[in-house]
KOLNUSE-368191 format. One record per atom (N, C-alpha, C, CB): x, z, y; residue number from 1; residue in one letter; atom name. Coordinates in nm, 3 decimals. Glycine has a CB too. Layout:
N
east X up Z north Y resi NUM resn A name CA $
...
//
This chain:
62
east 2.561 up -1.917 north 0.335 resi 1 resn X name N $
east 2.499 up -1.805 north 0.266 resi 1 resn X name CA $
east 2.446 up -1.853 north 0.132 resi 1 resn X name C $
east 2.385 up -1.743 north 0.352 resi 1 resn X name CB $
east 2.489 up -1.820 north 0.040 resi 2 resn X name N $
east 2.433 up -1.797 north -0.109 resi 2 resn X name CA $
east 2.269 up -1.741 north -0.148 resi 2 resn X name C $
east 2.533 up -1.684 north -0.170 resi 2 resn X name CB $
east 2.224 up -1.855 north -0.208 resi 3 resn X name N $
east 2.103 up -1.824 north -0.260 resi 3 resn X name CA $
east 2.122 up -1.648 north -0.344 resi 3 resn X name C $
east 2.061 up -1.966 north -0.371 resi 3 resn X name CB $
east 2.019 up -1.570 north -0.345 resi 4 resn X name N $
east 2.023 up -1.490 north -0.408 resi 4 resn X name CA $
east 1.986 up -1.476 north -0.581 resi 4 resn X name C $
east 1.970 up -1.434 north -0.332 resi 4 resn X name CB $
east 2.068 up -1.415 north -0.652 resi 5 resn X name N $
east 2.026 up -1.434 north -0.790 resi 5 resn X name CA $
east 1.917 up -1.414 north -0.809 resi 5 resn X name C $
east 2.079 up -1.372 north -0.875 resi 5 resn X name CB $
east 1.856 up -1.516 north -0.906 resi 6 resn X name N $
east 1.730 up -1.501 north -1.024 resi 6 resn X name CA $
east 1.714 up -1.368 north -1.082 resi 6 resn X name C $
east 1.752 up -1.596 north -1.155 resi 6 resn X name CB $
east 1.623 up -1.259 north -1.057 resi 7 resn X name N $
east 1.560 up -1.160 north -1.143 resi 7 resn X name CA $
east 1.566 up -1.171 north -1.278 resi 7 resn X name C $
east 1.438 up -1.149 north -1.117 resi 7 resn X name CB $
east 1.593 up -1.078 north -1.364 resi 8 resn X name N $
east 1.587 up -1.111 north -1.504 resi 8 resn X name CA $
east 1.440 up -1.056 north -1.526 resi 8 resn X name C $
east 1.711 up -1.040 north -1.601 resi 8 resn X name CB $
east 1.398 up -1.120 north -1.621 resi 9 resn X name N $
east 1.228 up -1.068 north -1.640 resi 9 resn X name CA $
east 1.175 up -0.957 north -1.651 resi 9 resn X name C $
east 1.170 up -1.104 north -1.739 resi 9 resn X name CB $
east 1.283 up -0.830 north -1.683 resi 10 resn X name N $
east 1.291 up -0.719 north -1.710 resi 10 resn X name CA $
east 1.234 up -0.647 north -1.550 resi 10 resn X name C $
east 1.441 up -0.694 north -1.771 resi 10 resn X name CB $
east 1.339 up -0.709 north -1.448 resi 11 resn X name N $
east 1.359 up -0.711 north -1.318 resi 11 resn X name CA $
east 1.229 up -0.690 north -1.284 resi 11 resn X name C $
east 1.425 up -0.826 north -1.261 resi 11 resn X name CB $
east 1.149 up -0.815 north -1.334 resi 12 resn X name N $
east 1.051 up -0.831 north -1.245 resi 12 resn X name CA $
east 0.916 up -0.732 north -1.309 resi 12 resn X name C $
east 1.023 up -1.002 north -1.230 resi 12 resn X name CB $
east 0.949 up -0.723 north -1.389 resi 13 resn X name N $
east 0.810 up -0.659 north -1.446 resi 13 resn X name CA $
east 0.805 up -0.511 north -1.396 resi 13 resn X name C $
east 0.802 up -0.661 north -1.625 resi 13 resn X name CB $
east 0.936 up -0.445 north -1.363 resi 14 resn X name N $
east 0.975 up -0.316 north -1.337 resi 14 resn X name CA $
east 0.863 up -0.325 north -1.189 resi 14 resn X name C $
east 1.170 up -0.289 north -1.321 resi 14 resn X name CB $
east 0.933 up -0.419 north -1.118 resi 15 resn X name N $
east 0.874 up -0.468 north -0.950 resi 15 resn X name CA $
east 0.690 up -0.424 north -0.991 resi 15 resn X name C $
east 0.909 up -0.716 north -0.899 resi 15 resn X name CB $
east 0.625 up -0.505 north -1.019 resi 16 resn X name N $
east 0.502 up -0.537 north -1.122 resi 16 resn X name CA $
east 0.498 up -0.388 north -1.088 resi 16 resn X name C $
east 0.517 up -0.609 north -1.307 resi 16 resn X name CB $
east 0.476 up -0.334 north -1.202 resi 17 resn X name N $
east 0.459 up -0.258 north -1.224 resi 17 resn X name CA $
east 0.463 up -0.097 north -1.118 resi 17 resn X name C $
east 0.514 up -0.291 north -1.310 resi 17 resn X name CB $
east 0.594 up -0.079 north -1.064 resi 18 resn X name N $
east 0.627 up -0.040 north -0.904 resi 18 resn X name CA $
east 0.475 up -0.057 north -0.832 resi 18 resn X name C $
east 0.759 up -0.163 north -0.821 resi 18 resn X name CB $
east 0.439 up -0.179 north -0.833 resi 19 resn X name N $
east 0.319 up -0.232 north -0.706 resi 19 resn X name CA $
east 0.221 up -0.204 north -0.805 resi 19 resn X name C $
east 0.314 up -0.419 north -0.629 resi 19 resn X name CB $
east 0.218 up -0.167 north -0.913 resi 20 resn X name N $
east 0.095 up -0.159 north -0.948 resi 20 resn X name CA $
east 0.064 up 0.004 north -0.922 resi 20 resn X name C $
east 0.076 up -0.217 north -1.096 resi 20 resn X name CB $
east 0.127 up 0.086 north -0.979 resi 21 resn X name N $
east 0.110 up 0.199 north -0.973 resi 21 resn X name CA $
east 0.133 up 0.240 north -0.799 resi 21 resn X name C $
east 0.201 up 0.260 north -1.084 resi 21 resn X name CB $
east 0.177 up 0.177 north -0.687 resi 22 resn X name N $
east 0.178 up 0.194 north -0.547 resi 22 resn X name CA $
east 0.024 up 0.177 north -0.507 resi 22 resn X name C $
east 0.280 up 0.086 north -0.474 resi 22 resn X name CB $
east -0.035 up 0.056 north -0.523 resi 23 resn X name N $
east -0.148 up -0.009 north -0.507 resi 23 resn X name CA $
east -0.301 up 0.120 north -0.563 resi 23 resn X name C $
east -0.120 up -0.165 north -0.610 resi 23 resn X name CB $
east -0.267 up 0.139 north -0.716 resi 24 resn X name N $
east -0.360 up 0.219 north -0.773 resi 24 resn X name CA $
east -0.393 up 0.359 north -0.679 resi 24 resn X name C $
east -0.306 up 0.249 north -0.917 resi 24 resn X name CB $
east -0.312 up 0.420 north -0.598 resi 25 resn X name N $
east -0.279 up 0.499 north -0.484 resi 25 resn X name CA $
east -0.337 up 0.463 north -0.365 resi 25 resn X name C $
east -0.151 up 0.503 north -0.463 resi 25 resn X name CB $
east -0.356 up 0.343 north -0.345 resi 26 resn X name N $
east -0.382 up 0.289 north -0.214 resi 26 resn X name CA $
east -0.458 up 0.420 north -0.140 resi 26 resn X name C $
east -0.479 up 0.139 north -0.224 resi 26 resn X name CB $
east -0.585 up 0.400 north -0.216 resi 27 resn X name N $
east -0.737 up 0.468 north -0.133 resi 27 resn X name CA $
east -0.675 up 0.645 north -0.102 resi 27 resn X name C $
east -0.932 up 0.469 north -0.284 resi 27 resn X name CB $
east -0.637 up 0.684 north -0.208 resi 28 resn X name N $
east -0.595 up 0.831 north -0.203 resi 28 resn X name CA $
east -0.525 up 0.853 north -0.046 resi 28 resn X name C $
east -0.475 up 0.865 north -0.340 resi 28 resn X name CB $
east -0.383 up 0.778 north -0.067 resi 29 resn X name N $
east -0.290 up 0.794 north 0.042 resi 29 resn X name CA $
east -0.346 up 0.768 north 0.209 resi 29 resn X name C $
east -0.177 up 0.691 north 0.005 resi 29 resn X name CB $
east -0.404 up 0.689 north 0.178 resi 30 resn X name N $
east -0.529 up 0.643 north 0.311 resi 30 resn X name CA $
east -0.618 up 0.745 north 0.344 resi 30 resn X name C $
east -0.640 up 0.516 north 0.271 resi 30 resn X name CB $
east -0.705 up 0.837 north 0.264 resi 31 resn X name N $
east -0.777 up 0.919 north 0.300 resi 31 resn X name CA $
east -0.682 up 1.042 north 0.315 resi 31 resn X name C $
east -0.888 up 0.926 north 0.217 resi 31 resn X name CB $
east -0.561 up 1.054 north 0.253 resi 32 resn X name N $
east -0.532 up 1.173 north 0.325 resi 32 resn X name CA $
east -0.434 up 1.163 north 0.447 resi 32 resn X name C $
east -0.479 up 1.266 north 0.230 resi 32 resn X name CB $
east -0.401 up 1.037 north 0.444 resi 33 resn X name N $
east -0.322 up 1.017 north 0.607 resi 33 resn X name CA $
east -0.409 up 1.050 north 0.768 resi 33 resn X name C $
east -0.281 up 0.832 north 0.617 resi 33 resn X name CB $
east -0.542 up 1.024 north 0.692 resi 34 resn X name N $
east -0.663 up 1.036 north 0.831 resi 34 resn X name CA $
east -0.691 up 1.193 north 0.815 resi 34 resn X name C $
east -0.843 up 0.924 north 0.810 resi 34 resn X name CB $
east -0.713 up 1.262 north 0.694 resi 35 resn X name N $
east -0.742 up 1.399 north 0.678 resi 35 resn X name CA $
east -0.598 up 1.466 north 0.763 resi 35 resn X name C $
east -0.763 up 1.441 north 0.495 resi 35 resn X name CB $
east -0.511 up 1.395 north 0.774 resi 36 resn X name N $
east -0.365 up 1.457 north 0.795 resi 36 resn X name CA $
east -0.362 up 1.449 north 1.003 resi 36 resn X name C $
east -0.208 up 1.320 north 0.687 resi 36 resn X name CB $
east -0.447 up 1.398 north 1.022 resi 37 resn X name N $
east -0.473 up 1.356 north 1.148 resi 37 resn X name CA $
east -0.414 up 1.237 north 1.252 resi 37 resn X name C $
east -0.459 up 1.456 north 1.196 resi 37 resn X name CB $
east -0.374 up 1.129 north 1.154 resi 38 resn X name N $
east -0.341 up 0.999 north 1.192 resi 38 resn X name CA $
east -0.509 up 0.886 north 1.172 resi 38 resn X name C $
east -0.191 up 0.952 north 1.076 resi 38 resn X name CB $
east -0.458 up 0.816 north 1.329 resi 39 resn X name N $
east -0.544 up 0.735 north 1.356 resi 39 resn X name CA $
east -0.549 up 0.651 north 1.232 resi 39 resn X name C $
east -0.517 up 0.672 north 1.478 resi 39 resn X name CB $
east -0.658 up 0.548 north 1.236 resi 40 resn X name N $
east -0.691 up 0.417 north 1.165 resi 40 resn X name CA $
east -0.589 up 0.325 north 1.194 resi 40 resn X name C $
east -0.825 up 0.356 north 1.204 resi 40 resn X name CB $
east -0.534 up 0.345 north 1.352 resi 41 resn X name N $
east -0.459 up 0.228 north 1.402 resi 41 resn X name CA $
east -0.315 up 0.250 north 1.378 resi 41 resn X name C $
east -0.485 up 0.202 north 1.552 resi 41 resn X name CB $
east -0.281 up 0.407 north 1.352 resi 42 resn X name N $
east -0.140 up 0.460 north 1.292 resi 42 resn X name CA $
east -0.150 up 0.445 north 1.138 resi 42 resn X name C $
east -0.106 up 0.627 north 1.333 resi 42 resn X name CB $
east -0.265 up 0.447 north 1.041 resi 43 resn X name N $
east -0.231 up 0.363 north 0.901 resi 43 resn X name CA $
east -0.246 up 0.284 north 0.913 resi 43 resn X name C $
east -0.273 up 0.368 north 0.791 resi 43 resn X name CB $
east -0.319 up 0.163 north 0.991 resi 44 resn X name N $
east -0.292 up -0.017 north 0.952 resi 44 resn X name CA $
east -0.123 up 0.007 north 1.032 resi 44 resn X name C $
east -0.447 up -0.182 north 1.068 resi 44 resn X name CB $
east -0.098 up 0.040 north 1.133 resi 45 resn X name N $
east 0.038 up -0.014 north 1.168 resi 45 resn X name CA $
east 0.162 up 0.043 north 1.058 resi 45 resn X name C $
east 0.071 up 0.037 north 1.331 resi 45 resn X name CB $
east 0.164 up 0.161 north 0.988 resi 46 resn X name N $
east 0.236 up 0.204 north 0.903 resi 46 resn X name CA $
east 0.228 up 0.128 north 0.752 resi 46 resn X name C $
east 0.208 up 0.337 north 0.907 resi 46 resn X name CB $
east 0.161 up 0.124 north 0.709 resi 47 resn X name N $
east 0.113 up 0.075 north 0.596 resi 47 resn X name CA $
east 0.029 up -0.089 north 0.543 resi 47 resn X name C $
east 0.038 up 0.175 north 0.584 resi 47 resn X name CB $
east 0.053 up -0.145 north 0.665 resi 48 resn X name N $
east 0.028 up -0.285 north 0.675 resi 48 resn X name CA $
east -0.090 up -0.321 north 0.627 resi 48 resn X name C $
east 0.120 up -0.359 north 0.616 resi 48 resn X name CB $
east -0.170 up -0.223 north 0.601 resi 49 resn X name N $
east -0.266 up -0.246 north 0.542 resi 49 resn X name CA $
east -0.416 up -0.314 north 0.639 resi 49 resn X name C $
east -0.276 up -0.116 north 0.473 resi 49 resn X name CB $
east -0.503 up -0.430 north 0.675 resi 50 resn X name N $
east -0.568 up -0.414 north 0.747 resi 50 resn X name CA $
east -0.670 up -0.339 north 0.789 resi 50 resn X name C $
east -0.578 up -0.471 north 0.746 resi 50 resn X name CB $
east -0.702 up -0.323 north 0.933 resi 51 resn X name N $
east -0.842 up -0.254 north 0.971 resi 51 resn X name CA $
east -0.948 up -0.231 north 0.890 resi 51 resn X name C $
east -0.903 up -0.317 north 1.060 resi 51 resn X name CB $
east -0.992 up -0.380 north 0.845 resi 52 resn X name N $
east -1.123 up -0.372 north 0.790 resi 52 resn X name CA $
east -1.128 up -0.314 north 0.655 resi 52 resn X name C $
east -1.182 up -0.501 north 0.786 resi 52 resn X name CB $
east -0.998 up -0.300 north 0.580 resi 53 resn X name N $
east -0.972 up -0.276 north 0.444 resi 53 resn X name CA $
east -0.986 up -0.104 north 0.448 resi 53 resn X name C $
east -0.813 up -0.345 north 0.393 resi 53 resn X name CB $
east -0.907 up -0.012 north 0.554 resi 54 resn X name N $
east -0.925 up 0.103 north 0.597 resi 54 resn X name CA $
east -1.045 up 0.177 north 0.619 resi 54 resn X name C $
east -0.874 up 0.100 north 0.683 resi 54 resn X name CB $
east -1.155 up 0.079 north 0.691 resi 55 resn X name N $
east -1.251 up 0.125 north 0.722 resi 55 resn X name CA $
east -1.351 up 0.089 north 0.596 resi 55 resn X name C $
east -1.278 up 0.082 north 0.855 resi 55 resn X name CB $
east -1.324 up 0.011 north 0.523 resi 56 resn X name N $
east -1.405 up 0.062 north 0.390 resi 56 resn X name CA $
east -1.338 up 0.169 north 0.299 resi 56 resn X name C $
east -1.429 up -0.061 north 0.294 resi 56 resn X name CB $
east -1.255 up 0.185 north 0.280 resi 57 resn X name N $
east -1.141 up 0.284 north 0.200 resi 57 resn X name CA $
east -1.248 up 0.446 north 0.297 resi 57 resn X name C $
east -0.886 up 0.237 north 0.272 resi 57 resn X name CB $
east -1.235 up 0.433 north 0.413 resi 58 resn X name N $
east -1.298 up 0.585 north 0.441 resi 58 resn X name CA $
east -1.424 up 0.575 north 0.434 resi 58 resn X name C $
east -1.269 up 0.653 north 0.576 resi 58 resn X name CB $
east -1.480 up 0.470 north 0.466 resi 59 resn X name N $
east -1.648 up 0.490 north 0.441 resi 59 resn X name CA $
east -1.678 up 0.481 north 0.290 resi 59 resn X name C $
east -1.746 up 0.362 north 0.520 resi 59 resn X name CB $
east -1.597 up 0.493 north 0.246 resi 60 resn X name N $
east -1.670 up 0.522 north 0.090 resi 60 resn X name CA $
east -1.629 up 0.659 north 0.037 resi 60 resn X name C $
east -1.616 up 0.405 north -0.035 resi 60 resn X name CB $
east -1.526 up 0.696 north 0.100 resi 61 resn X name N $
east -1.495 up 0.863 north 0.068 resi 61 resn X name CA $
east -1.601 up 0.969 north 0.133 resi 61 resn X name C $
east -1.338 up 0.909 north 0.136 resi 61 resn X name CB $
east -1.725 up 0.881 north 0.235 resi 62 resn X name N $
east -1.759 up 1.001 north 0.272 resi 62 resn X name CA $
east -1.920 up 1.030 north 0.160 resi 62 resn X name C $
east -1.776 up 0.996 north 0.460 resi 62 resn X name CB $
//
């Protein structure tokens, strides 16, 4: 199996950028997945995100 090609810098900044504007979303998408009536334990398992990170994300929305 062949190493996979090198990103051109262009590549990567697009990526960057992708995760940045995903990330800036974080808290939003989190409070309305629980408003939507999914557990804490159905967004950490969907969204990889941990427990403890969740449970500050909603205790600060209230």
């Amino acid at each position: 199996m062949s190493e996979p090609r090198a990103p051109s810098p262009d590549e990567a900044r697009d990526l960057l950028r992708e995760w940045a504007a995903v990330t800036r979303d974080r808290d939003r998408r989190i409070r309305y997945a629980e408003r939507a009536g999914l557990t804490k334990m159905e967004i950490h398992t969907l969204s990889g995100i941990s427990r403890p990170t969740i449970d500050t994300i909603l205790d600060t929305a209230s």
